[in-house]
N, CA, C, O and CB atoms as a CASP TS submission, in Angstrom:
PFRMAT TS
TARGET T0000
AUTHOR 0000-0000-0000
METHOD Language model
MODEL 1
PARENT N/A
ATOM      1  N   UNK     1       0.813  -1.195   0.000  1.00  0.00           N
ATOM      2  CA  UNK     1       0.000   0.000   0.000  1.00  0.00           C
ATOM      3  C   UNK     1       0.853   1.254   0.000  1.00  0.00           C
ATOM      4  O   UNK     1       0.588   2.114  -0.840  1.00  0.00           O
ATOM      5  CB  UNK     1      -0.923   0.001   1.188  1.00  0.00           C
ATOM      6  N   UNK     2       1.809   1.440   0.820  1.00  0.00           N
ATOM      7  CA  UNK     2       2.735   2.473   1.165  1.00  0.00           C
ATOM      8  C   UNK     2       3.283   2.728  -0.342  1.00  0.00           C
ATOM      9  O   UNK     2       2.975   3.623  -1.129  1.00  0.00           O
ATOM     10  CB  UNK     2       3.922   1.999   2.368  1.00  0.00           C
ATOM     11  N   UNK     3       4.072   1.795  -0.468  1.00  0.00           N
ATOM     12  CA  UNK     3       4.497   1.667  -2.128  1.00  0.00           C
ATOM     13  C   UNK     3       3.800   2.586  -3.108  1.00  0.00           C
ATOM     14  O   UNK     3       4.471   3.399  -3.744  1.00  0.00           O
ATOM     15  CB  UNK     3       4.152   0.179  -2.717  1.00  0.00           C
ATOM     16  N   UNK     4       2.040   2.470  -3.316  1.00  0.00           N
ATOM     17  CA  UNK     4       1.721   3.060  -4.546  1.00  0.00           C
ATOM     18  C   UNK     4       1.555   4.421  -4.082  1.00  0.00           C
ATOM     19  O   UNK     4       1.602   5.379  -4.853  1.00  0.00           O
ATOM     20  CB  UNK     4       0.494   2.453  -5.301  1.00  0.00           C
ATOM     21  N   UNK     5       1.323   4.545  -2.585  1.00  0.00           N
ATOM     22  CA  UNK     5       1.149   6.429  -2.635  1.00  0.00           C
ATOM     23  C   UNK     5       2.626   6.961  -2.656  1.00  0.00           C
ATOM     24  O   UNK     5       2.701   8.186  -2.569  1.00  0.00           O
ATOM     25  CB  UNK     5       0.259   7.257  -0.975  1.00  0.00           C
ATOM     26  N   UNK     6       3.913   6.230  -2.763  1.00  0.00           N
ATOM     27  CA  UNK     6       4.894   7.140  -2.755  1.00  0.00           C
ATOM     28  C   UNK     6       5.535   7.122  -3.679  1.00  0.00           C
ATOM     29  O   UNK     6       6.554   7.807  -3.752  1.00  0.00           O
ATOM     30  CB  UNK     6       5.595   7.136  -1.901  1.00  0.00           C
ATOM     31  N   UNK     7       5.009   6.108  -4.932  1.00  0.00           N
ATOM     32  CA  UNK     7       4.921   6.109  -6.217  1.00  0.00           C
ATOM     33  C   UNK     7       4.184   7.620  -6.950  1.00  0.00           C
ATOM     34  O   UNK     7       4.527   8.324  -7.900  1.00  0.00           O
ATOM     35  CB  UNK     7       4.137   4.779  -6.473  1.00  0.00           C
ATOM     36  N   UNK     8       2.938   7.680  -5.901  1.00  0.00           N
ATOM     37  CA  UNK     8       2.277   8.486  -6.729  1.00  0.00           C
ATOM     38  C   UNK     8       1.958   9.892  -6.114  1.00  0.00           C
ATOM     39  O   UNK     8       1.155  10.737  -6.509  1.00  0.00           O
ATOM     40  CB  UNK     8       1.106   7.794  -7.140  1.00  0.00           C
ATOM     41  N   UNK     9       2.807   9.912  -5.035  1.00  0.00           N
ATOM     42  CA  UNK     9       3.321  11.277  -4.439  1.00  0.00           C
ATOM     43  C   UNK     9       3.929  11.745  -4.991  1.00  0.00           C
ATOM     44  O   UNK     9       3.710  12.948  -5.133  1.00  0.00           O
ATOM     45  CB  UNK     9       3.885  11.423  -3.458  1.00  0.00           C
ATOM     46  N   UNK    10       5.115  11.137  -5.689  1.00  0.00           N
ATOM     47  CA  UNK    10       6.308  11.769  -6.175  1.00  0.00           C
ATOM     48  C   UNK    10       6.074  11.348  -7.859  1.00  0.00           C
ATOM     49  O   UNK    10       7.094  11.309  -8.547  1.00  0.00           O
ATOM     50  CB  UNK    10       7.852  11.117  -5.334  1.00  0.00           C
ATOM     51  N   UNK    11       5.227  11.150  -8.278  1.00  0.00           N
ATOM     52  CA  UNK    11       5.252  11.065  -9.880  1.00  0.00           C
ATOM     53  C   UNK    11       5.812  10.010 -10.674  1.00  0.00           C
ATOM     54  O   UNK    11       5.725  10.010 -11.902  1.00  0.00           O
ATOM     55  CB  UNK    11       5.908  12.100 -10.374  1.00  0.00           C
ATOM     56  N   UNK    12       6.429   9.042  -9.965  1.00  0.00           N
ATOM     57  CA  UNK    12       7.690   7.701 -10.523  1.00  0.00           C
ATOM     58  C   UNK    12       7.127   7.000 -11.289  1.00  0.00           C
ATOM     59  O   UNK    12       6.656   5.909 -10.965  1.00  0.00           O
ATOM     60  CB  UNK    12       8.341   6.572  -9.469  1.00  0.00           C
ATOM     61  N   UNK    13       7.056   7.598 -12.697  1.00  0.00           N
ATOM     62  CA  UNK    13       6.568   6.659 -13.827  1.00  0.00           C
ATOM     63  C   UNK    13       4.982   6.729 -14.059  1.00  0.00           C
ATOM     64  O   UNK    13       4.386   5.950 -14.804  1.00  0.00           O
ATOM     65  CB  UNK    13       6.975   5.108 -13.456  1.00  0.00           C
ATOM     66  N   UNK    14       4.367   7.768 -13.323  1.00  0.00           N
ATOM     67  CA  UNK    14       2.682   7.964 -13.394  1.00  0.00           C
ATOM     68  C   UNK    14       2.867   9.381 -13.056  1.00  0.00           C
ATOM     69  O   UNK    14       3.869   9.870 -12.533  1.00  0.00           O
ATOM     70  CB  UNK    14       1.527   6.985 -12.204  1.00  0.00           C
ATOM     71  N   UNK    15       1.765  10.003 -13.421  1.00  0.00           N
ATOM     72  CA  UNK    15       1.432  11.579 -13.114  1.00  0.00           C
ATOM     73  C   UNK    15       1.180  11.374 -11.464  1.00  0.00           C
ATOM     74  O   UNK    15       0.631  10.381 -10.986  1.00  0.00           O
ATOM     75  CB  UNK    15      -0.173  12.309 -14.103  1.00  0.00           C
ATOM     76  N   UNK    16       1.666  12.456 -10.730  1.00  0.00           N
ATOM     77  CA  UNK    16       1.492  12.870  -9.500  1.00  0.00           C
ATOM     78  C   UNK    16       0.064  12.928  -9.067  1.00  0.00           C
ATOM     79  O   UNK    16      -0.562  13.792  -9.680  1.00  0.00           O
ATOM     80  CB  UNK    16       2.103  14.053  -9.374  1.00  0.00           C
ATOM     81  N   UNK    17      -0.669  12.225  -8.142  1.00  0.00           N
ATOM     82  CA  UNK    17      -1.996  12.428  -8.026  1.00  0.00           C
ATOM     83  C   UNK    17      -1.838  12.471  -6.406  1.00  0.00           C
ATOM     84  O   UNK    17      -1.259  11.543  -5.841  1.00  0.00           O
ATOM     85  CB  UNK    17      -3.024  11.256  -8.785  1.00  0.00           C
ATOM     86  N   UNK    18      -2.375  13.588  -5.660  1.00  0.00           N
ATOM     87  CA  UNK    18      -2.473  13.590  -4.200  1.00  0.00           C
ATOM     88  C   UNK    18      -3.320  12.878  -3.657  1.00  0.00           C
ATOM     89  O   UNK    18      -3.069  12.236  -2.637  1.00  0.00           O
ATOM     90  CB  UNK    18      -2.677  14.664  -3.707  1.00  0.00           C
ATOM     91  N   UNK    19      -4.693  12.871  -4.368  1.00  0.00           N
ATOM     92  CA  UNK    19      -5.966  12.159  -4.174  1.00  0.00           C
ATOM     93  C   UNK    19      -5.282  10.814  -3.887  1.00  0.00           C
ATOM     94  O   UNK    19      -5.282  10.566  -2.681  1.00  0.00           O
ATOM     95  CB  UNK    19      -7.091  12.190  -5.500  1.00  0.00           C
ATOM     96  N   UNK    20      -4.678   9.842  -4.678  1.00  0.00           N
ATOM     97  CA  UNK    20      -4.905   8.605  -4.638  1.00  0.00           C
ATOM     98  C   UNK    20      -3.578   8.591  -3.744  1.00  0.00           C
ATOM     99  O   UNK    20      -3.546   7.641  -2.962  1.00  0.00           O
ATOM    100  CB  UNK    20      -5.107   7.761  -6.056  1.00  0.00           C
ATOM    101  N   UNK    21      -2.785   9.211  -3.713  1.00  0.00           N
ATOM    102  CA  UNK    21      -1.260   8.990  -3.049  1.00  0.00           C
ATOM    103  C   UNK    21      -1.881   9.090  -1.267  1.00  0.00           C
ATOM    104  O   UNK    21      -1.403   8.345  -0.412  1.00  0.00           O
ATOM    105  CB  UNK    21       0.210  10.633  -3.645  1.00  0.00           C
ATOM    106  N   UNK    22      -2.949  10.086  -0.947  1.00  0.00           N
ATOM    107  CA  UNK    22      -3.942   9.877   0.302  1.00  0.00           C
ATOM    108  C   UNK    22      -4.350   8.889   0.485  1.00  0.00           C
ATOM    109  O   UNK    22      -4.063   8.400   1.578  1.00  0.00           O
ATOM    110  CB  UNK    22      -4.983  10.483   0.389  1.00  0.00           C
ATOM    111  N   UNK    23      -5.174   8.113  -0.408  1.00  0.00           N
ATOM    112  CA  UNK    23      -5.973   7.447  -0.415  1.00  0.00           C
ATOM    113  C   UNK    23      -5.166   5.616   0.317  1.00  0.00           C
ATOM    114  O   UNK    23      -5.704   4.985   1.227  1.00  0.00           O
ATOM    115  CB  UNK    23      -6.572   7.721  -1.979  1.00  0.00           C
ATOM    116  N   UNK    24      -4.147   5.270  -0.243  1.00  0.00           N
ATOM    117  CA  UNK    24      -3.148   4.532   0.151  1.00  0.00           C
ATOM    118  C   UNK    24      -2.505   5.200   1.076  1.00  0.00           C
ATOM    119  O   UNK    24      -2.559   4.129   1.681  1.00  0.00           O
ATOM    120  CB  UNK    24      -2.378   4.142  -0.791  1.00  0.00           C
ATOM    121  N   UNK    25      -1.827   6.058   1.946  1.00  0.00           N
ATOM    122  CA  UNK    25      -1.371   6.715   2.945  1.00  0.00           C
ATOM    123  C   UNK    25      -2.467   6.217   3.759  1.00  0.00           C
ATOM    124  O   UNK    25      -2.185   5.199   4.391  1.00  0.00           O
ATOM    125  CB  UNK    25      -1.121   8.212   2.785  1.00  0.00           C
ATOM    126  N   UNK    26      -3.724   6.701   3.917  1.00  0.00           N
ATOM    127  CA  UNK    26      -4.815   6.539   4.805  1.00  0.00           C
ATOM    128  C   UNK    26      -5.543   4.872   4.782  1.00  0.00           C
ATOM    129  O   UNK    26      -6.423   4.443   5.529  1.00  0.00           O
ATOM    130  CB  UNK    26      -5.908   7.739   4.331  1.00  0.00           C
ATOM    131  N   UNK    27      -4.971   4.298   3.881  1.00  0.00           N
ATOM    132  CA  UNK    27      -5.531   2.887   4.015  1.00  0.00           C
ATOM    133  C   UNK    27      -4.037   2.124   4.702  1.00  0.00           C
ATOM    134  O   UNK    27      -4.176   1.362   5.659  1.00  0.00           O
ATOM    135  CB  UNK    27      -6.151   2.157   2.241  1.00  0.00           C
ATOM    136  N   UNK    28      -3.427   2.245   4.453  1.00  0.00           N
ATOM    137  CA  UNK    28      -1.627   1.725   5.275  1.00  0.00           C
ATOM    138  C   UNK    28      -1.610   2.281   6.382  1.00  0.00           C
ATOM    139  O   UNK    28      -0.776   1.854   7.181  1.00  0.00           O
ATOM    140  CB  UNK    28      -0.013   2.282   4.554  1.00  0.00           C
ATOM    141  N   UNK    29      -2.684   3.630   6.899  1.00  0.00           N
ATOM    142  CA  UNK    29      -2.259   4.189   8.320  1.00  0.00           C
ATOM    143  C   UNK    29      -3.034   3.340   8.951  1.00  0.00           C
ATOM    144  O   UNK    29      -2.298   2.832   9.797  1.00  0.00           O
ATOM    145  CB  UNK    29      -2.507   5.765   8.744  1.00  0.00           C
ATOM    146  N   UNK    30      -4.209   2.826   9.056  1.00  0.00           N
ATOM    147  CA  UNK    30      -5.327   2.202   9.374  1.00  0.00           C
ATOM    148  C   UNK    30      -5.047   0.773   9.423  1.00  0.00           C
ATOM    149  O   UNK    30      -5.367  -0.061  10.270  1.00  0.00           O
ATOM    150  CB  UNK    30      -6.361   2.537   8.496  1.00  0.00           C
ATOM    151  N   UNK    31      -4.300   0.646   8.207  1.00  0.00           N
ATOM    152  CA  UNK    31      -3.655  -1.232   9.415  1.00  0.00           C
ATOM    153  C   UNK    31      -2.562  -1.206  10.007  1.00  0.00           C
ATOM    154  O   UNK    31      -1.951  -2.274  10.031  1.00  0.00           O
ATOM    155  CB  UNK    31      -3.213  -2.860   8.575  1.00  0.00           C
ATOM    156  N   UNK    32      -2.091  -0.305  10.515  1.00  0.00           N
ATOM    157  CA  UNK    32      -1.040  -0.096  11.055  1.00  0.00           C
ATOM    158  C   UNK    32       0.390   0.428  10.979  1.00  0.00           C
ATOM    159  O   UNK    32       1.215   0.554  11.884  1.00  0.00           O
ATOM    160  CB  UNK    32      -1.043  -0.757  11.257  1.00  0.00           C
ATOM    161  N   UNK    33       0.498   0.753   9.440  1.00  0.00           N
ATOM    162  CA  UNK    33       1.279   1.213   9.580  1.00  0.00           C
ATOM    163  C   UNK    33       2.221   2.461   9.993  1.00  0.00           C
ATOM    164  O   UNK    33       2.526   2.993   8.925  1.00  0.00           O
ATOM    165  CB  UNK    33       1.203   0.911   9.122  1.00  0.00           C
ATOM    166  N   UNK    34       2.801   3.146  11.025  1.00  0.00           N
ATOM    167  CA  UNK    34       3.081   4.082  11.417  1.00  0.00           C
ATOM    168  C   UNK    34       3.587   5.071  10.704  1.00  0.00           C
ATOM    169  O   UNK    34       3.238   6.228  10.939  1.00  0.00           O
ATOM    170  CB  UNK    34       3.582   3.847  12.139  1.00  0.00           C
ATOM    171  N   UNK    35       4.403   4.801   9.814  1.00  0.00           N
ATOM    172  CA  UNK    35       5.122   6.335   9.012  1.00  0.00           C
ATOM    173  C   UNK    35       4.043   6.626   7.814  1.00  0.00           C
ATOM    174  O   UNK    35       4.269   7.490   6.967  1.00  0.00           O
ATOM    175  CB  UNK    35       7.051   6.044   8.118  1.00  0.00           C
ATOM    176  N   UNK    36       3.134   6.021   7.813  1.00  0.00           N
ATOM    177  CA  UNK    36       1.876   6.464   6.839  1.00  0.00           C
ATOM    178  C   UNK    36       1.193   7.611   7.718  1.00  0.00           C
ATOM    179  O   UNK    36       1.132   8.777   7.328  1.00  0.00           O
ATOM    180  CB  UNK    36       0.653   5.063   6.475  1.00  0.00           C
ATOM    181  N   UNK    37       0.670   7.155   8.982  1.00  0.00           N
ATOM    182  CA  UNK    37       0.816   8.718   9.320  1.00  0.00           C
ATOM    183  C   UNK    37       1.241   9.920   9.564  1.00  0.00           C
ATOM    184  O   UNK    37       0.673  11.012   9.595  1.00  0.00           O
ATOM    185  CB  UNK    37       0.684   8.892   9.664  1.00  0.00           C
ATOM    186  N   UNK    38       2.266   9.597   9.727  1.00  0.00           N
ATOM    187  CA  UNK    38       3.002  10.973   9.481  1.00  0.00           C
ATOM    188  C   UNK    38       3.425  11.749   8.434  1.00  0.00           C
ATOM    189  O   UNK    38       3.847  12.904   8.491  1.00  0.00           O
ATOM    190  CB  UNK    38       3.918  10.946   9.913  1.00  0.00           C
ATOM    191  N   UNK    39       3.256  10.883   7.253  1.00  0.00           N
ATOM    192  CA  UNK    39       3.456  11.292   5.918  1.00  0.00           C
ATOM    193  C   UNK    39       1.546  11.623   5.158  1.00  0.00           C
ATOM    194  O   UNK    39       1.388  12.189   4.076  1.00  0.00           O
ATOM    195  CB  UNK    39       4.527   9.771   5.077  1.00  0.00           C
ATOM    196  N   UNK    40       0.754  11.285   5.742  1.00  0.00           N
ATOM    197  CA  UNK    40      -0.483  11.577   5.795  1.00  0.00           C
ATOM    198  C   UNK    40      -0.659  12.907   6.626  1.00  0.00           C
ATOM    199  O   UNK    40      -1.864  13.158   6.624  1.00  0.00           O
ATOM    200  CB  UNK    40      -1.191  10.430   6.305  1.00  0.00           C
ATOM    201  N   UNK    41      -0.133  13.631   7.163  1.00  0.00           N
ATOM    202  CA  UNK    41       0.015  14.683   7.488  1.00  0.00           C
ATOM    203  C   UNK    41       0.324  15.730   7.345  1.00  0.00           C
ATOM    204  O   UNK    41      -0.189  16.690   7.920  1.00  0.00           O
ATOM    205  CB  UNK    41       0.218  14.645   7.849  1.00  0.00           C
ATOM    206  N   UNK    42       1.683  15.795   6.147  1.00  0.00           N
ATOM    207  CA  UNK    42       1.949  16.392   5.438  1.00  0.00           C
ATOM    208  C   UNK    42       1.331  16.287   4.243  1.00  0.00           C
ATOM    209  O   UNK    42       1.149  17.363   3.674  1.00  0.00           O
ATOM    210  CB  UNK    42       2.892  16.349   5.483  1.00  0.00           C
ATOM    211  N   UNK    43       0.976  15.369   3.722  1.00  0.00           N
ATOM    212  CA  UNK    43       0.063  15.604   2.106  1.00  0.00           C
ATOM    213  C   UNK    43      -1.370  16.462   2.398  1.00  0.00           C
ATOM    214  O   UNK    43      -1.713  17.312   1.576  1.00  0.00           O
ATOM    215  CB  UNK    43      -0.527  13.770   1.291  1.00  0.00           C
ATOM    216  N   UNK    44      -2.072  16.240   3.429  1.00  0.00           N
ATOM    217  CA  UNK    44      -3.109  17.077   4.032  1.00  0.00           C
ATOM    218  C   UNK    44      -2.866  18.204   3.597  1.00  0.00           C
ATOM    219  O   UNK    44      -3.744  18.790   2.963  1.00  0.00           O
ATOM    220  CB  UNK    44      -3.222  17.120   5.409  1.00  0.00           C
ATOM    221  N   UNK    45      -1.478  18.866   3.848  1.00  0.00           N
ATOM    222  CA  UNK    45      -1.512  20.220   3.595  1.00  0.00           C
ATOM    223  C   UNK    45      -1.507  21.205   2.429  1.00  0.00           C
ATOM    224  O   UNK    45      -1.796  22.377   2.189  1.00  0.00           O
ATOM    225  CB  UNK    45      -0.759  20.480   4.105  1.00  0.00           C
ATOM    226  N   UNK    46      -1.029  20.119   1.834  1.00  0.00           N
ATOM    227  CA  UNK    46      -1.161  20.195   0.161  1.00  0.00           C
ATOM    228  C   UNK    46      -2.466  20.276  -0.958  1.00  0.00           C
ATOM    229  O   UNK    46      -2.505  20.493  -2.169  1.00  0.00           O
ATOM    230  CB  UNK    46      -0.559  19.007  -0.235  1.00  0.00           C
ATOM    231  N   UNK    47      -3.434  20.009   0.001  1.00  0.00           N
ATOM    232  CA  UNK    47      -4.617  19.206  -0.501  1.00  0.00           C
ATOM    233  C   UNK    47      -5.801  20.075  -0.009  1.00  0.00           C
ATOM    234  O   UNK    47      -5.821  20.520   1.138  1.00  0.00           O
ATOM    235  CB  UNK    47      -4.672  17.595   0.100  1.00  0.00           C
ATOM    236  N   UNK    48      -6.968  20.346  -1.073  1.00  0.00           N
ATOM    237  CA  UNK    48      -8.201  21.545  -0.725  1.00  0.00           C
ATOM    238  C   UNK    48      -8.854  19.969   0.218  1.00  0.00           C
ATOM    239  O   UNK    48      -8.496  18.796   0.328  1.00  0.00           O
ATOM    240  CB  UNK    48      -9.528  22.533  -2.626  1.00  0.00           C
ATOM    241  N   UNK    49     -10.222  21.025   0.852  1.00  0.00           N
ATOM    242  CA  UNK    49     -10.633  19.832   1.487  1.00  0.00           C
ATOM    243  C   UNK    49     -11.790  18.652   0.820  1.00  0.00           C
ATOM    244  O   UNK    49     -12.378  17.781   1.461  1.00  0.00           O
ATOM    245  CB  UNK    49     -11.141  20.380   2.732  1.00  0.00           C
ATOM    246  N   UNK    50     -11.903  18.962  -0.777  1.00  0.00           N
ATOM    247  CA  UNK    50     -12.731  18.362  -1.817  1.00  0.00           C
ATOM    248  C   UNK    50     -11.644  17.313  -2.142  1.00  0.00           C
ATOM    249  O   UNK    50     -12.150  16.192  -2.187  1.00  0.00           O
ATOM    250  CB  UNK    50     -13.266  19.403  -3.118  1.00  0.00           C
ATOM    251  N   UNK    51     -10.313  17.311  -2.383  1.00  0.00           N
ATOM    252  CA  UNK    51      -9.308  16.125  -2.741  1.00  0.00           C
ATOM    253  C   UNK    51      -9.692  15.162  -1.399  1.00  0.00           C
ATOM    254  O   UNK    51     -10.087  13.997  -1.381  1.00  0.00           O
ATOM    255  CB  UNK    51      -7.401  16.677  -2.840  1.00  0.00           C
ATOM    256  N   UNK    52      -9.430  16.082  -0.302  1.00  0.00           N
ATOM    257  CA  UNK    52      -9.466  15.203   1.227  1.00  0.00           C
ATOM    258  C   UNK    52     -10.585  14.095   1.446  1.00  0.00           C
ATOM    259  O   UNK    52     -10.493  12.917   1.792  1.00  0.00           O
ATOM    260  CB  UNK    52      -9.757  16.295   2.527  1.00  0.00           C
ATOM    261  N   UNK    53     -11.685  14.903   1.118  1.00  0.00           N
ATOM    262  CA  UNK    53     -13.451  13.943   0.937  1.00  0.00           C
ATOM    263  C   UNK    53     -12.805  13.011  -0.378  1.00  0.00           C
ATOM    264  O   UNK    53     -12.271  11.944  -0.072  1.00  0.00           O
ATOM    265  CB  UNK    53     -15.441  15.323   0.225  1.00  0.00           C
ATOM    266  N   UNK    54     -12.834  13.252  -1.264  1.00  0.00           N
ATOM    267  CA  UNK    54     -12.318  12.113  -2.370  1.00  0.00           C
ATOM    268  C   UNK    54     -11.475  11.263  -2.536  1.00  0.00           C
ATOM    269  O   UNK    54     -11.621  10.256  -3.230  1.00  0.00           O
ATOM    270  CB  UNK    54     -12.042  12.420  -3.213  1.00  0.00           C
ATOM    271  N   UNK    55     -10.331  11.623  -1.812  1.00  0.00           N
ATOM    272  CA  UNK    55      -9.878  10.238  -1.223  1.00  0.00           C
ATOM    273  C   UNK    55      -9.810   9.578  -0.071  1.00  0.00           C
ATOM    274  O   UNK    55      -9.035   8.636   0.092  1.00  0.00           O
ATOM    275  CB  UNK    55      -8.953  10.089  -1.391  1.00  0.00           C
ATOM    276  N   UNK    56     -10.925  10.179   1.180  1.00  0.00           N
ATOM    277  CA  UNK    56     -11.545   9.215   1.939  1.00  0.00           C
ATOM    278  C   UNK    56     -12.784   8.364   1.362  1.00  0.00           C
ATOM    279  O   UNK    56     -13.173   7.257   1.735  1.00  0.00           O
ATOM    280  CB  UNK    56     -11.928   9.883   3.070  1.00  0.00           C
ATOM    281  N   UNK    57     -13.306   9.218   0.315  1.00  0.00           N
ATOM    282  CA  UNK    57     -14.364   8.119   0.120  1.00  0.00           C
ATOM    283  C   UNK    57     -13.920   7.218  -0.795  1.00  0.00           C
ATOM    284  O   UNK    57     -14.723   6.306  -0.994  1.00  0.00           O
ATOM    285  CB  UNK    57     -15.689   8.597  -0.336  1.00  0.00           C
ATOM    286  N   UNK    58     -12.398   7.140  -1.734  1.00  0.00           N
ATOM    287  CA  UNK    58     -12.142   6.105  -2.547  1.00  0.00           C
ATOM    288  C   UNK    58     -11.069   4.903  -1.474  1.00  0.00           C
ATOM    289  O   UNK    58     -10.559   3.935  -2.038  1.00  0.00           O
ATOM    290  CB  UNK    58     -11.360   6.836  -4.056  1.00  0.00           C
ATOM    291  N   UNK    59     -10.867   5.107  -0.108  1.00  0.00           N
ATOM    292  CA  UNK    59     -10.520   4.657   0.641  1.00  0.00           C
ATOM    293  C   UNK    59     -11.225   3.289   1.176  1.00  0.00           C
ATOM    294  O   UNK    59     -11.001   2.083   1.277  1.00  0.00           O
ATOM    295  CB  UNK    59     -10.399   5.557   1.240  1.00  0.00           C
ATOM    296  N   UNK    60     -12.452   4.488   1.513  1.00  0.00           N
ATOM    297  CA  UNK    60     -13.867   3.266   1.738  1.00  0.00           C
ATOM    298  C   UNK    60     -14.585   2.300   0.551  1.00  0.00           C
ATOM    299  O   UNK    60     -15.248   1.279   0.739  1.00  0.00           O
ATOM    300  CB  UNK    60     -15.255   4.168   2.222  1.00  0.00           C
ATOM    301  N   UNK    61     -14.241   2.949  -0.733  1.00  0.00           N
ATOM    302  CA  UNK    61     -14.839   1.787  -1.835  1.00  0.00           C
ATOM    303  C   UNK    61     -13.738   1.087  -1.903  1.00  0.00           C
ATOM    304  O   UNK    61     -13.844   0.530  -2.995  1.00  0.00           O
ATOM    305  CB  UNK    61     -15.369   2.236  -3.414  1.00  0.00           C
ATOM    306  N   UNK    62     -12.741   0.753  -1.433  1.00  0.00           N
ATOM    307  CA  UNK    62     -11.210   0.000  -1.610  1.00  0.00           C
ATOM    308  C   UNK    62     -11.685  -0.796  -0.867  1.00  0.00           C
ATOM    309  O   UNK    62     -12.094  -1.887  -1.263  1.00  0.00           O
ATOM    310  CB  UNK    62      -9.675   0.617  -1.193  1.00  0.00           C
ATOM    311  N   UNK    63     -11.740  -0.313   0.693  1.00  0.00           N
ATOM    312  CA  UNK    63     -12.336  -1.610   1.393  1.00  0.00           C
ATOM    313  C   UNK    63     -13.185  -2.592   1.474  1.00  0.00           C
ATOM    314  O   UNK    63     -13.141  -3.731   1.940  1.00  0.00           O
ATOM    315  CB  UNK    63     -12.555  -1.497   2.047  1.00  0.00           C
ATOM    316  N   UNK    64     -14.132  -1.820   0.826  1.00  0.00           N
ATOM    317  CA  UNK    64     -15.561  -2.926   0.717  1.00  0.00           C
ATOM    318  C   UNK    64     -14.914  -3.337  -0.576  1.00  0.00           C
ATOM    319  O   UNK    64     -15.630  -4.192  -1.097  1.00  0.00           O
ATOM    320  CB  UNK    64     -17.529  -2.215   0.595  1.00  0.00           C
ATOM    321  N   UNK    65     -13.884  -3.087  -1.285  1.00  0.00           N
ATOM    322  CA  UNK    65     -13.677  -4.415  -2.308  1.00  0.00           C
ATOM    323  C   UNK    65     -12.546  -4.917  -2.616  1.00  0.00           C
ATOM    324  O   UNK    65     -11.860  -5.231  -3.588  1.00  0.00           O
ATOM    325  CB  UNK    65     -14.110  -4.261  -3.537  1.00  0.00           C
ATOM    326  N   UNK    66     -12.558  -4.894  -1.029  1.00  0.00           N
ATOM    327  CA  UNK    66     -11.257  -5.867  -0.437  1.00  0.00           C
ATOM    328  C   UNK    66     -10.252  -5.700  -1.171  1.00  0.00           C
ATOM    329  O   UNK    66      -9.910  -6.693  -1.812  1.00  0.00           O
ATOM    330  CB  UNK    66     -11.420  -7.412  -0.401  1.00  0.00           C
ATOM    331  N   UNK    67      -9.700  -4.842  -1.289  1.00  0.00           N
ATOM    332  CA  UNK    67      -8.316  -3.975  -2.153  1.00  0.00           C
ATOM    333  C   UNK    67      -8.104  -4.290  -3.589  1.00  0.00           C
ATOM    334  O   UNK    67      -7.136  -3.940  -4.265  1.00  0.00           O
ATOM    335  CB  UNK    67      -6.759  -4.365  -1.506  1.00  0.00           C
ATOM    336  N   UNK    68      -9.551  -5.283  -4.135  1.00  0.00           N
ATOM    337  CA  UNK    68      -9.646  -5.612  -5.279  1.00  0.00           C
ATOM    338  C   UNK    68      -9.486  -4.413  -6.505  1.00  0.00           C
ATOM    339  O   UNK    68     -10.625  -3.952  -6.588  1.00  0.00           O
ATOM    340  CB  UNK    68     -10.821  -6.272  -5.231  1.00  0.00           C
ATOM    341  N   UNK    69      -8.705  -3.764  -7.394  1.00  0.00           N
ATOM    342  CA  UNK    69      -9.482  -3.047  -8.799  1.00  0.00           C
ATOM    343  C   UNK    69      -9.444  -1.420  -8.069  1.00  0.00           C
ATOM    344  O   UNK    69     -10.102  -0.410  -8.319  1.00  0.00           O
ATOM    345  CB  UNK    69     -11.581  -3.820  -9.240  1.00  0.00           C
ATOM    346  N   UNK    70      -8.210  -1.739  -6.932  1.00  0.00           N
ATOM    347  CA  UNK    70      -8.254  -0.131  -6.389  1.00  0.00           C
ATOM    348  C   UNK    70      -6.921   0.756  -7.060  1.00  0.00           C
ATOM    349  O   UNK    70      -6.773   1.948  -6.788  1.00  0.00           O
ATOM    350  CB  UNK    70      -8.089  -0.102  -4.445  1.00  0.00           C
TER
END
């Protein structure tokens, strides 16, 4: 998970998207992983609060499909 938002934080071979680089930050903070939050903290700041709603709610369609096609 960590992997694709810092893939797609930093642009490595895909266009830079904050939305989805959140969206994996906030699904890796939530099972535990620790430096997802703190790096979820700083992308926040970067971000209006319409990106923020959009990639919590593509967070929650990830889960209900079990990280399938996310």
């Amino acid at each position: 998970m960590l992997l694709h938002s810092i893939i797609l934080d930093y642009g490595w071979g895909v266009p830079q998207d904050d939305v989805y680089a959140h969206m994996w930050k906030n699904l890796a903070s939530s099972n535990g992983y620790e430096p997802a939050k703190e790096q979820l903290k700083m992308l926040v700041q970067e971000m209006t609060s319409s990106q923020i709603e959009e990639a919590q709610r593509l967070a929650r369609e990830c889960v209900k499909k079990n990280y399938k096609g996310c």
